[in-house]
PDBQT receptor file of N, H, CA, C and O in Angstrom, charges set to zero:
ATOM      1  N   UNK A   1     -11.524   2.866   0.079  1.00  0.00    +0.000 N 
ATOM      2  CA  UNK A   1     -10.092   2.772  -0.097  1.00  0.00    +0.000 C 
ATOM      3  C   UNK A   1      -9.690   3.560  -1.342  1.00  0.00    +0.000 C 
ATOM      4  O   UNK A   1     -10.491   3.675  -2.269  1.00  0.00    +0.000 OA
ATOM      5  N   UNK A   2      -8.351   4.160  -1.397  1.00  0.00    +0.000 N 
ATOM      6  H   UNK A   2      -7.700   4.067  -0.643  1.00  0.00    +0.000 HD
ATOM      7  CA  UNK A   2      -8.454   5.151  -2.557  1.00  0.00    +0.000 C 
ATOM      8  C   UNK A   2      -6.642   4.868  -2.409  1.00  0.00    +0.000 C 
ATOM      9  O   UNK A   2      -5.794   5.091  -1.545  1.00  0.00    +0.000 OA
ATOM     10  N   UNK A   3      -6.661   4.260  -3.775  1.00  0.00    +0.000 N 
ATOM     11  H   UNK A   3      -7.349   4.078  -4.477  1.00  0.00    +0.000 HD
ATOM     12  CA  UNK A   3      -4.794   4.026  -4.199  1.00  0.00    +0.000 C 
ATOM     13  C   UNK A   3      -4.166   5.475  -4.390  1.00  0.00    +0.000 C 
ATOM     14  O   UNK A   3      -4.801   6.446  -4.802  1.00  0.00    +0.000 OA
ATOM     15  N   UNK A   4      -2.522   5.474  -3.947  1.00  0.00    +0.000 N 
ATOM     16  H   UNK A   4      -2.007   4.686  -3.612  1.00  0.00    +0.000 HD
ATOM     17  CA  UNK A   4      -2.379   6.717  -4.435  1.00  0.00    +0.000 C 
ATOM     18  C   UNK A   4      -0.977   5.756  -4.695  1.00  0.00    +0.000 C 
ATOM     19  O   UNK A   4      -0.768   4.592  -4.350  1.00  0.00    +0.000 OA
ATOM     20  N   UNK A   5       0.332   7.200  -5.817  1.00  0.00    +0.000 N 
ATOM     21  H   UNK A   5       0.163   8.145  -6.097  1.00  0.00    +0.000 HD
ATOM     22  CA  UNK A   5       1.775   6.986  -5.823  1.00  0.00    +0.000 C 
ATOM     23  C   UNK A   5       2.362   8.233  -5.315  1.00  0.00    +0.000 C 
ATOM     24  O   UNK A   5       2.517   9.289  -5.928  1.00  0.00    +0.000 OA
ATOM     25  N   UNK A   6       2.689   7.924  -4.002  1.00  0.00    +0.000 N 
ATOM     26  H   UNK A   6       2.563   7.066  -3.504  1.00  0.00    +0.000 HD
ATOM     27  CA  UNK A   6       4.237   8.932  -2.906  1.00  0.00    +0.000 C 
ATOM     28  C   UNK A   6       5.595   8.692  -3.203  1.00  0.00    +0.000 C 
ATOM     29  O   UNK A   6       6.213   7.737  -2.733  1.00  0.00    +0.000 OA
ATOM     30  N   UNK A   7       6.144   9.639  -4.070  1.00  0.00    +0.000 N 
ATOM     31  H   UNK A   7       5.642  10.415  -4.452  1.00  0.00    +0.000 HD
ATOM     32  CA  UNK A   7       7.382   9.550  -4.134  1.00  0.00    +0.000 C 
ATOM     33  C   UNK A   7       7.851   7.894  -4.734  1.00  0.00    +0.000 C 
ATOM     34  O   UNK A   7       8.791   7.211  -4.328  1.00  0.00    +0.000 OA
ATOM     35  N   UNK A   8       6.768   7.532  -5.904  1.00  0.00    +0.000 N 
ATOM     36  H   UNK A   8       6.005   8.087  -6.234  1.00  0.00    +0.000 HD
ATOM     37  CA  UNK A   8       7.675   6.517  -6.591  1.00  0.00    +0.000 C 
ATOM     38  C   UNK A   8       6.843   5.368  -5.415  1.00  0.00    +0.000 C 
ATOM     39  O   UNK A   8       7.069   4.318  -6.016  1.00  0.00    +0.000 OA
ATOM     40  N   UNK A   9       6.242   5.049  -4.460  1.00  0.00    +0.000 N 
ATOM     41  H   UNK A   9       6.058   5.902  -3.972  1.00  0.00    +0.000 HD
ATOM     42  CA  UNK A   9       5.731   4.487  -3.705  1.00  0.00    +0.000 C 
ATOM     43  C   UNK A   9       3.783   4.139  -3.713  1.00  0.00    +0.000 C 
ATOM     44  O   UNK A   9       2.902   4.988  -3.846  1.00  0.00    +0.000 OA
ATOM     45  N   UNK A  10       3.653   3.017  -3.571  1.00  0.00    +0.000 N 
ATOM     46  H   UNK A  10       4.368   2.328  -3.462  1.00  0.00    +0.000 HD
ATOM     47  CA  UNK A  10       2.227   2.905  -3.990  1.00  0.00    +0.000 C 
ATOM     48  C   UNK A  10       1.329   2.817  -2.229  1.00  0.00    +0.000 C 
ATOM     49  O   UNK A  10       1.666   2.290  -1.169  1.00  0.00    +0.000 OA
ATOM     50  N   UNK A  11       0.572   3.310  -2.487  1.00  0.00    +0.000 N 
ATOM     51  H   UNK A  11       0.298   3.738  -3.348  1.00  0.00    +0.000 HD
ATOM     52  CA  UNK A  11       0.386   3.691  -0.958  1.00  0.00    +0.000 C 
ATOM     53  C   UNK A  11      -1.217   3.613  -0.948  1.00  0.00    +0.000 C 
ATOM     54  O   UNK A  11      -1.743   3.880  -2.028  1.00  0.00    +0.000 OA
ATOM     55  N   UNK A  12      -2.021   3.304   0.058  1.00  0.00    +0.000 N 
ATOM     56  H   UNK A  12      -1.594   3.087   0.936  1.00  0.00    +0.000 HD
ATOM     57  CA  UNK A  12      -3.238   2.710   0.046  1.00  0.00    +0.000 C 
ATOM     58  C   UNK A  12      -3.726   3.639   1.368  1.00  0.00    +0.000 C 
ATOM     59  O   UNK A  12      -3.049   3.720   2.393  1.00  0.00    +0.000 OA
ATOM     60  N   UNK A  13      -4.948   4.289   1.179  1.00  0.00    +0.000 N 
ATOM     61  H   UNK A  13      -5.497   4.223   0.347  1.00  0.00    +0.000 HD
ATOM     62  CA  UNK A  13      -5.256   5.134   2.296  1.00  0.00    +0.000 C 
ATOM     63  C   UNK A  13      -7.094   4.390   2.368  1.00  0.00    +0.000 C 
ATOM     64  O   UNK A  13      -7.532   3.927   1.315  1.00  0.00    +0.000 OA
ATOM     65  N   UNK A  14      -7.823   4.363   3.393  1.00  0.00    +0.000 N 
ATOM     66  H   UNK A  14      -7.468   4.740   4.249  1.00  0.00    +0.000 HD
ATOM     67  CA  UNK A  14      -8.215   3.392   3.820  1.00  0.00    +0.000 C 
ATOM     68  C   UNK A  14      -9.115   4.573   5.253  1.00  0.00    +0.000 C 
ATOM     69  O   UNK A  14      -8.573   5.628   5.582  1.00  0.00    +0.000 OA
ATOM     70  N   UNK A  15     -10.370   4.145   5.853  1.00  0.00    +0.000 N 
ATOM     71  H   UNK A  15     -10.810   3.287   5.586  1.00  0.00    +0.000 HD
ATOM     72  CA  UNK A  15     -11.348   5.032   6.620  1.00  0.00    +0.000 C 
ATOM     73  C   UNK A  15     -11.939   3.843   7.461  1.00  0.00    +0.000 C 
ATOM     74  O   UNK A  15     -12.929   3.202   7.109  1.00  0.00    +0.000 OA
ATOM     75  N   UNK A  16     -11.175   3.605   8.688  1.00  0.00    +0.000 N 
ATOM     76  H   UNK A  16     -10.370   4.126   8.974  1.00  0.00    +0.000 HD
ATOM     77  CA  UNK A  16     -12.546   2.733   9.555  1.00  0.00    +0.000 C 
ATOM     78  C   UNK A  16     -12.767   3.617  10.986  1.00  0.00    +0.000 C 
ATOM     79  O   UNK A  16     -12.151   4.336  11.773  1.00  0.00    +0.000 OA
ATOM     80  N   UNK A  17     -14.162   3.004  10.727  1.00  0.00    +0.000 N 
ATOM     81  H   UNK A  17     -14.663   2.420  10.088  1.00  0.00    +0.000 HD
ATOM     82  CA  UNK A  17     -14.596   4.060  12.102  1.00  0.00    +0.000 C 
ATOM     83  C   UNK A  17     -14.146   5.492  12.491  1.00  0.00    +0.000 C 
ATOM     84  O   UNK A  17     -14.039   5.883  13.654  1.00  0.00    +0.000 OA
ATOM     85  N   UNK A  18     -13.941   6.091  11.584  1.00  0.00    +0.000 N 
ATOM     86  H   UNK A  18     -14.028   5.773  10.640  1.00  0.00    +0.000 HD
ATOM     87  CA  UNK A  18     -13.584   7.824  11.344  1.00  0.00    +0.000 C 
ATOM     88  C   UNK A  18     -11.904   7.587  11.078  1.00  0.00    +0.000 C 
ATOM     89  O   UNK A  18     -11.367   8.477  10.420  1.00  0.00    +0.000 OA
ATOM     90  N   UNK A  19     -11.184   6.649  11.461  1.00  0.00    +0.000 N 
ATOM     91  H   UNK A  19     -11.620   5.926  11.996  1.00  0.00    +0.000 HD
ATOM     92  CA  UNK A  19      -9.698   7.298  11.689  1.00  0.00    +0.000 C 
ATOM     93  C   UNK A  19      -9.667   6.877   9.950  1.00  0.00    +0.000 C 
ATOM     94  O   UNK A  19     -10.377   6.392   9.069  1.00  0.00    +0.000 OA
ATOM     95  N   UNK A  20      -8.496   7.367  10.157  1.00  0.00    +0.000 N 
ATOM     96  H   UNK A  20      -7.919   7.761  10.872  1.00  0.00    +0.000 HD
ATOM     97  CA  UNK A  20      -7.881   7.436   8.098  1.00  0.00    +0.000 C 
ATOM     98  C   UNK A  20      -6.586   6.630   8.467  1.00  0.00    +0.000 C 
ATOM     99  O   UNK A  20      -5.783   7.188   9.215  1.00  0.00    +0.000 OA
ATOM    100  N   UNK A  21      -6.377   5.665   8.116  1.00  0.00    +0.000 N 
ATOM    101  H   UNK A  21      -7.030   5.212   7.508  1.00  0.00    +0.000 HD
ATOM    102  CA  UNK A  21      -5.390   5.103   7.807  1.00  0.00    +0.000 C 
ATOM    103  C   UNK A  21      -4.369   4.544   6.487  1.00  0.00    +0.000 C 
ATOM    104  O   UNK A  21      -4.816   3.931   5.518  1.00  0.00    +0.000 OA
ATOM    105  N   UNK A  22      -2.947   4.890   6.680  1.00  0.00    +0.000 N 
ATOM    106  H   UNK A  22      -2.584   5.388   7.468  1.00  0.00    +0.000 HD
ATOM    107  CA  UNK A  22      -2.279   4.606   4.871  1.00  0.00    +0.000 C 
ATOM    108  C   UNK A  22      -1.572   3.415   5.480  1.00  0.00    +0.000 C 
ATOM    109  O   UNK A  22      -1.194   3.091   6.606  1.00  0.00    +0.000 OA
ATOM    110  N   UNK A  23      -1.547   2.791   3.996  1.00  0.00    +0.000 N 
ATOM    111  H   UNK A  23      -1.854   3.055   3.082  1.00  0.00    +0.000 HD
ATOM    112  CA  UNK A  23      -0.421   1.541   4.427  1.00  0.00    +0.000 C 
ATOM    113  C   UNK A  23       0.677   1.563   2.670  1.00  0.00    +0.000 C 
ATOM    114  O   UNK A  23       0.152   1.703   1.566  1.00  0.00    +0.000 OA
ATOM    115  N   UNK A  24       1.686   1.445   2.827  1.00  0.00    +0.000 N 
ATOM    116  H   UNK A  24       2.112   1.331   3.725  1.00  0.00    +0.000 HD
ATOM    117  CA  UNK A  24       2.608   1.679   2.156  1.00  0.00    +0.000 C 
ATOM    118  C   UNK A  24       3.383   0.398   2.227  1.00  0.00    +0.000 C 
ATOM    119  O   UNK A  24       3.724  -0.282   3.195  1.00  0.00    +0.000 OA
ATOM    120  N   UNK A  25       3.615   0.218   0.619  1.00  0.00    +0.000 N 
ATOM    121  H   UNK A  25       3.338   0.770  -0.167  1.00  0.00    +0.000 HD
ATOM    122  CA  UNK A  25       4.158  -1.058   0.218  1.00  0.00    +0.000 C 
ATOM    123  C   UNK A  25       5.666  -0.743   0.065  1.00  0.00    +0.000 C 
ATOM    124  O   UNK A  25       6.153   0.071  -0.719  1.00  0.00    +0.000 OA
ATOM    125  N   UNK A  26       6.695  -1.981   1.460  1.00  0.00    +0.000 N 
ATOM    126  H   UNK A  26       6.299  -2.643   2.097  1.00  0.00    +0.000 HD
ATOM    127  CA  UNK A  26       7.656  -1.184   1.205  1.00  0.00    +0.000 C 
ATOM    128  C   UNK A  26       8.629  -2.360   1.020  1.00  0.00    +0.000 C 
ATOM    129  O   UNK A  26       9.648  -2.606   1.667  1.00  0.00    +0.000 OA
ATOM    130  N   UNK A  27       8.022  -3.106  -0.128  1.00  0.00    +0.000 N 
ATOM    131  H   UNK A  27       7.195  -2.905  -0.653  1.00  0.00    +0.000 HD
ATOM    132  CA  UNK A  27       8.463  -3.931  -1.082  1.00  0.00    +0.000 C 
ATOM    133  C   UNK A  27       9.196  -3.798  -1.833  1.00  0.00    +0.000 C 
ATOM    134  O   UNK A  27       8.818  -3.136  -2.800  1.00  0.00    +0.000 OA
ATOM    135  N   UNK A  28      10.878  -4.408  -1.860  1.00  0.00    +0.000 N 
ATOM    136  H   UNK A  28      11.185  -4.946  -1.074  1.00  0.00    +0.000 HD
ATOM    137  CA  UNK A  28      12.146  -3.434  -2.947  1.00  0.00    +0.000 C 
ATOM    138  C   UNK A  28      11.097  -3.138  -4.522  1.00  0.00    +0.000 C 
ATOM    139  O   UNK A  28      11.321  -2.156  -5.230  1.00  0.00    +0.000 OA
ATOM    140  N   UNK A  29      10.218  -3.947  -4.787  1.00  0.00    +0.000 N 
ATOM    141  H   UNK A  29      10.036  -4.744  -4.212  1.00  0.00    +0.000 HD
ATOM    142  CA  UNK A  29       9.982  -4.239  -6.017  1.00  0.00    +0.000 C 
ATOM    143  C   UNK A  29       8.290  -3.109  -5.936  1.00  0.00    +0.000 C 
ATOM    144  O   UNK A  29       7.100  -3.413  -5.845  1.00  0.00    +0.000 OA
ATOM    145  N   UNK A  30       8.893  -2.026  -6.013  1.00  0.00    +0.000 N 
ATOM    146  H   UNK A  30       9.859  -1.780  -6.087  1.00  0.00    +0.000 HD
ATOM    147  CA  UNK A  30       7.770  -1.020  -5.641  1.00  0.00    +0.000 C 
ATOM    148  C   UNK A  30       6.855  -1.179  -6.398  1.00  0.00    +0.000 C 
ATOM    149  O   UNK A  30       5.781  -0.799  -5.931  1.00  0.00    +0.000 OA
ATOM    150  N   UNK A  31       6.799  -1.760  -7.813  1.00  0.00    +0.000 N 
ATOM    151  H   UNK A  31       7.671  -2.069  -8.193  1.00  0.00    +0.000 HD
ATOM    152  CA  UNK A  31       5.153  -1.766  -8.790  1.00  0.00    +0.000 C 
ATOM    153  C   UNK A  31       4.618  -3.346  -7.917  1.00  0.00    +0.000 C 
ATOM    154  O   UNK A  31       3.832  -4.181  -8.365  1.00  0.00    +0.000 OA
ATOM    155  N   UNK A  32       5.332  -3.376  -6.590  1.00  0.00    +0.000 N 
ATOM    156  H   UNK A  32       5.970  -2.698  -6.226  1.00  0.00    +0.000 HD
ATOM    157  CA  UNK A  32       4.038  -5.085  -6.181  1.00  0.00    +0.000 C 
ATOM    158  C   UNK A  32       3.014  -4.765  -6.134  1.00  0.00    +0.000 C 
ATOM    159  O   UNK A  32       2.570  -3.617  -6.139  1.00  0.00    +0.000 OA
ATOM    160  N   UNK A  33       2.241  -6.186  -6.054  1.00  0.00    +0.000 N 
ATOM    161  H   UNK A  33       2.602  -7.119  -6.049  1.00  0.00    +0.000 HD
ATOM    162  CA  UNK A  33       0.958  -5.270  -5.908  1.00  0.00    +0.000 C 
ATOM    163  C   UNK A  33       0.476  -5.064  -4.289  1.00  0.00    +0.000 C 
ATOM    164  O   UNK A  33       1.137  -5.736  -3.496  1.00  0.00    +0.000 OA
ATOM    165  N   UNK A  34      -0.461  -4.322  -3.776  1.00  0.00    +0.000 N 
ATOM    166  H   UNK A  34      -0.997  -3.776  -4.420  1.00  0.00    +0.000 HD
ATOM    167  CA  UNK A  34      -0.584  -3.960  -2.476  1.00  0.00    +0.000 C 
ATOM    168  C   UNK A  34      -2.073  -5.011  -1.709  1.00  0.00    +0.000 C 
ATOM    169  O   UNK A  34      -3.170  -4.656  -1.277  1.00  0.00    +0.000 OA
ATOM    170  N   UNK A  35      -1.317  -6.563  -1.853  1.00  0.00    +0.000 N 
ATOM    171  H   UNK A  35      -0.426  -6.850  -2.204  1.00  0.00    +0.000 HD
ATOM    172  CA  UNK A  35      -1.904  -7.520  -1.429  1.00  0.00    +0.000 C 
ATOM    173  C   UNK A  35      -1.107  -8.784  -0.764  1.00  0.00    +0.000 C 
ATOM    174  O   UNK A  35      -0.033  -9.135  -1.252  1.00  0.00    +0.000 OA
ATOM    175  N   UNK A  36      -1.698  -9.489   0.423  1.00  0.00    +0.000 N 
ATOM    176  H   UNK A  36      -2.570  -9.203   0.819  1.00  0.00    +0.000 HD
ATOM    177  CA  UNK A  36      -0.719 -10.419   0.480  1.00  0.00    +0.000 C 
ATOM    178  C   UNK A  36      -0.457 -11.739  -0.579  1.00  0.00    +0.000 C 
ATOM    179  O   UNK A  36      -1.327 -12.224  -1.303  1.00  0.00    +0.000 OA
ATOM    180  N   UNK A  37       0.629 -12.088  -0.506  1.00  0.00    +0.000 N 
ATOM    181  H   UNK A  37       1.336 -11.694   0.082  1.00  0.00    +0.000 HD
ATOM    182  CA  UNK A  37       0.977 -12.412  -1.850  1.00  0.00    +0.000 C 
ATOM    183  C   UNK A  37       1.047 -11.979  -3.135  1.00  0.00    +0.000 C 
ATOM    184  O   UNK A  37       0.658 -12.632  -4.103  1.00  0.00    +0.000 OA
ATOM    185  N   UNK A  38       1.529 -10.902  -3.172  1.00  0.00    +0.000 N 
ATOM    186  H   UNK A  38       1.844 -10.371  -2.385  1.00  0.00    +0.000 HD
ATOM    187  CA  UNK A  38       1.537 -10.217  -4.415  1.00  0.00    +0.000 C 
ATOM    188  C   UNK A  38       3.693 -10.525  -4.742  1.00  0.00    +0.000 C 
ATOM    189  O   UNK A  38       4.366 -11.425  -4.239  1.00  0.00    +0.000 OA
ATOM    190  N   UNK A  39       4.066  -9.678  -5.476  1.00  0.00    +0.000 N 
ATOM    191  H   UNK A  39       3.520  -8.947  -5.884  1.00  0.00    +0.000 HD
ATOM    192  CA  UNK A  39       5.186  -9.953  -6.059  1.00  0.00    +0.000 C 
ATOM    193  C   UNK A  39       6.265 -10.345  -4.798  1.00  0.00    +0.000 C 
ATOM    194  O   UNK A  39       7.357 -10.858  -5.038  1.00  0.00    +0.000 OA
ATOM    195  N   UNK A  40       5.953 -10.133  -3.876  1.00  0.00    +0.000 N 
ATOM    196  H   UNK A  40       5.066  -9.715  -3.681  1.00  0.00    +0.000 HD
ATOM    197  CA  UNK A  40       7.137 -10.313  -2.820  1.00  0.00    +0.000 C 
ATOM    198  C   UNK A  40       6.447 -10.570  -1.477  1.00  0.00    +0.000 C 
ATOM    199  O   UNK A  40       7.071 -10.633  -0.418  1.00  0.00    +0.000 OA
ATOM    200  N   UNK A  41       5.005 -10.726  -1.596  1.00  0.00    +0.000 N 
ATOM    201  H   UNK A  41       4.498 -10.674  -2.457  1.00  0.00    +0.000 HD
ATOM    202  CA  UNK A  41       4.483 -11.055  -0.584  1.00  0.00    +0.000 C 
ATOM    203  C   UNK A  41       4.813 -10.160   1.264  1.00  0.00    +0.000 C 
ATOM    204  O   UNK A  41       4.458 -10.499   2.393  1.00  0.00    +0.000 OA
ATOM    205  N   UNK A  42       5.773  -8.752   0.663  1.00  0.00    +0.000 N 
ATOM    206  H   UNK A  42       6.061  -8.477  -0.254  1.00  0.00    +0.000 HD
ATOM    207  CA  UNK A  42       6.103  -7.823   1.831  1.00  0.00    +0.000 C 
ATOM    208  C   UNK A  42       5.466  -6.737   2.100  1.00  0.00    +0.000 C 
ATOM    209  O   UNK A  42       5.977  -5.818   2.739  1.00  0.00    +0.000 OA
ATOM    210  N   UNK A  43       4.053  -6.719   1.555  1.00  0.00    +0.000 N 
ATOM    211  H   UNK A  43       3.637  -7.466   1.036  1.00  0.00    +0.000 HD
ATOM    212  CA  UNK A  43       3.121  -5.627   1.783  1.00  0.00    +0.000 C 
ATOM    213  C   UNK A  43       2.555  -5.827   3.343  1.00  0.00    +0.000 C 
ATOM    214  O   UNK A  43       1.967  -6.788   3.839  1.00  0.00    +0.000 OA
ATOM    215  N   UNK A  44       3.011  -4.390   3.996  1.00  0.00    +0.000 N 
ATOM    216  H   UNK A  44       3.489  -3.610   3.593  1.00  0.00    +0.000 HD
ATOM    217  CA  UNK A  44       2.489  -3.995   5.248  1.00  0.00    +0.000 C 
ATOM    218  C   UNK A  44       1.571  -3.297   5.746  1.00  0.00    +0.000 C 
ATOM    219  O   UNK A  44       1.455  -3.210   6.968  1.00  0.00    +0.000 OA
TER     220      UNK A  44
């Protein structure tokens, strides 16, 4: 897993079974953290 910041956005890119997948926290409170239950608990 390898954190990145897109445009002010904290974004999580992630490798299973060859595909690459990002998941982007699109939490008003953009420094949440990128876990459930973190500041707003709206990480997707």
């Amino acid at each position: 897993m390898m954190p990145f910041i897109v445009n002010g956005w904290p974004v999580l890119l992630c490798k299973d079974e060859g595909q690459v997948h990002a998941l982007i926290n699109r939490c008003s409170h953009a420094a949440a953290q990128l876990a459930p239950g973190g500041a707003c608990g709206a990480a997707r």
